[in-house]
N, C-alpha and C positions, 0 to 999 in steps of 0.2 A: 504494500500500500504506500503509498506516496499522501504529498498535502491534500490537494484536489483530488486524489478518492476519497480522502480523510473526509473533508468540507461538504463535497455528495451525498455521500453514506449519512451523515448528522443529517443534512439538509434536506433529505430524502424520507429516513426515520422518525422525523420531527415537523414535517413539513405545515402541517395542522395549528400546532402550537406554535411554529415563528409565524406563520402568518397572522392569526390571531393576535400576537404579543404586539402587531404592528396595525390592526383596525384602528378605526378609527375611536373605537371605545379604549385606546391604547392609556390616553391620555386622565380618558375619566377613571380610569383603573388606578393608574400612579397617583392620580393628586386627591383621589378620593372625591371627584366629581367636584372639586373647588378650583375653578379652572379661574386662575390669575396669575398673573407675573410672577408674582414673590412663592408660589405655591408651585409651578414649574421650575424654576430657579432653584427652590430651594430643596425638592428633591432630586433633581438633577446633580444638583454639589454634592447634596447626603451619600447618592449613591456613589462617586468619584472617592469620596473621603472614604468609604466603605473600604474599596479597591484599593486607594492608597495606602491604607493599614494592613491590608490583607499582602498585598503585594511585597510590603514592605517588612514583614514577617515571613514570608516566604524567601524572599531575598537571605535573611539572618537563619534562615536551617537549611537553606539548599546546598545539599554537597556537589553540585554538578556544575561550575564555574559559567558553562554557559545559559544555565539557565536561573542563574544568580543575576547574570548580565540580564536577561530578558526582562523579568521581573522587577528588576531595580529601576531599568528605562522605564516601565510600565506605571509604575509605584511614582515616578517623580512629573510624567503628564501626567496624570490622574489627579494629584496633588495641586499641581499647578490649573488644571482643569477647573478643578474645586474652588481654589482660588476666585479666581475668573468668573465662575458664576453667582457664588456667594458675596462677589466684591459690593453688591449693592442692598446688601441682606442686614437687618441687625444682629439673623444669628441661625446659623443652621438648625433645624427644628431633631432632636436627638432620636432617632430611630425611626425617622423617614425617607431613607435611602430604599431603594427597590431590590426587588430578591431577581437574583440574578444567579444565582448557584455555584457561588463561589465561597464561600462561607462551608467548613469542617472538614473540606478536601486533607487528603492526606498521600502521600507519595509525590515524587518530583512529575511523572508524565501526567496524572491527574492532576494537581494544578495548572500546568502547563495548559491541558486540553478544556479545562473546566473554564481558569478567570483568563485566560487571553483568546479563546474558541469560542465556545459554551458563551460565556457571557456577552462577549460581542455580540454575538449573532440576536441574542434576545435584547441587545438596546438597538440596533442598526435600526429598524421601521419604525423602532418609537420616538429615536432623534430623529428622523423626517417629519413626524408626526408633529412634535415641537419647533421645529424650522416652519411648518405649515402655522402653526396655532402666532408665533410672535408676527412671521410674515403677512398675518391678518390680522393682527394690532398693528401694522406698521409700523412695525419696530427692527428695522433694518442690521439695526448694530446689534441684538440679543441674536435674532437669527443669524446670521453671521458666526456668533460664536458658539452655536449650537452645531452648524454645520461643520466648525474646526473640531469639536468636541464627535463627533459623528466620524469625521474622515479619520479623526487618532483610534478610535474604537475599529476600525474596520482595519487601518494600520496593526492595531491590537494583535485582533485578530491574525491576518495577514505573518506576523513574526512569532504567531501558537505555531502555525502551520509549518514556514521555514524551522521552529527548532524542533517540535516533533519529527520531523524527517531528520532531523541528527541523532535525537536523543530515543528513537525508538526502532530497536533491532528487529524485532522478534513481531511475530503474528498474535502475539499473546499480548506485548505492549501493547500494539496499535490497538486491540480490542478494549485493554484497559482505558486507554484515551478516549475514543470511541464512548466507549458505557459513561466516563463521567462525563465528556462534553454533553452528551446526550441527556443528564439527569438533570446538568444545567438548566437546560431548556426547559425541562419537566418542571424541575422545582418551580423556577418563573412563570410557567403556565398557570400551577397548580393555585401559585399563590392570587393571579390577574383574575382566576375563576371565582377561588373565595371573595377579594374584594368585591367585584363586581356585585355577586350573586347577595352580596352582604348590602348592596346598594339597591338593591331589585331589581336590576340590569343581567339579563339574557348574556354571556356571552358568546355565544354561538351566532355567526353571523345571519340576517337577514335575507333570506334568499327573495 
């Protein structure tokens, strides 16, 4: 297996759930149906500062140099990301980041596949989703940085892929990456159904 059967295989196996994660109930899911500036902003940053913690602890047990490297770059956009969107916030709201399935991973190619795969993949249609939502407040300069924050997450993503194909030998790794990219996804779905259904919102789309 290589990256792009890797990216297939997930994309393929989950196809239901990223699209979903990407509706347009994408947004009323994350903010809790409080659809305003400081309430997209502010869990946008939450979830960033999530990843930069997580990344950033991953960084400090990783025995594998390259994938110390991956994570540490990953850890300090994310951070800086955070920054960025928070910059206009009085204050990040404490456990309003989005479940994204990176949180209790364990082993170096599961996190690898989990927060730079896996997790890309379930924010990519939701930061459109928010480039759409400020681009209709006419707010040129927020979408703009939603889109920078969109193109690093797909870069993310993008360098899961490149290190997986170094750091996985065996048909047994790749399965292992595979099942936790994969639970990523799940988790994120799992949790966008409870929200919604918790809001009395359907989410199954409308045919």
């Amino acid at each position: 297996m290589d990256g792009q059967e890797f990216l297939d295989r997930v994309r393929e196996n989950e196809r239901t759930a990223i699209e979903r994660l990407g509706s347009d109930k994408a947004l009323l899911a994350a903010t809790g149906a409080d659809l305003d500036t400081e309430t997209v902003l502010g869990v946008l940053a939450a979830t960033e500062l999530f990843h930069a913690d997580a990344f950033r602890r991953w960084t400090a047990e990783a025995d594998d140099d390259r994938v110390a490297d991956a994570v540490e770059s990953a850890a300090e956009t994310a951070t800086d990301h955070a920054d960025r969107l928070a910059a206009d916030l009085d204050a990040v709201p404490d456990g309003s980041g989005l479940e994204t399935g990176v949180g209790g991973r364990e082993g170096e190619v599961e996190r690898v596949a989990a927060g730079l795969v896996g997790a890309s993949l379930t924010l990519d249609r939701l930061l459109l989703q928010a480039v759409n939502f400020f681009v209709n407040e006419a707010d040129e300069q927020r979408a703009g940085l939603i889109r920078e924050v969109r193109s690093a997450a797909n870069d993310r993503r993008d360098a899961g892929l490149a290190l997986l194909e170094e750091v996985c030998e065996t048909d047994d790794e790749w399965g292992r990456a595979a099942t936790a990219a994969e639970d990523a996804v799940v988790a994120a779905y799992e949790d966008y159904v409870a929200t919604l259904e918790g809001l009395g919102i359907d989410p199954k789309p409308v045919c």
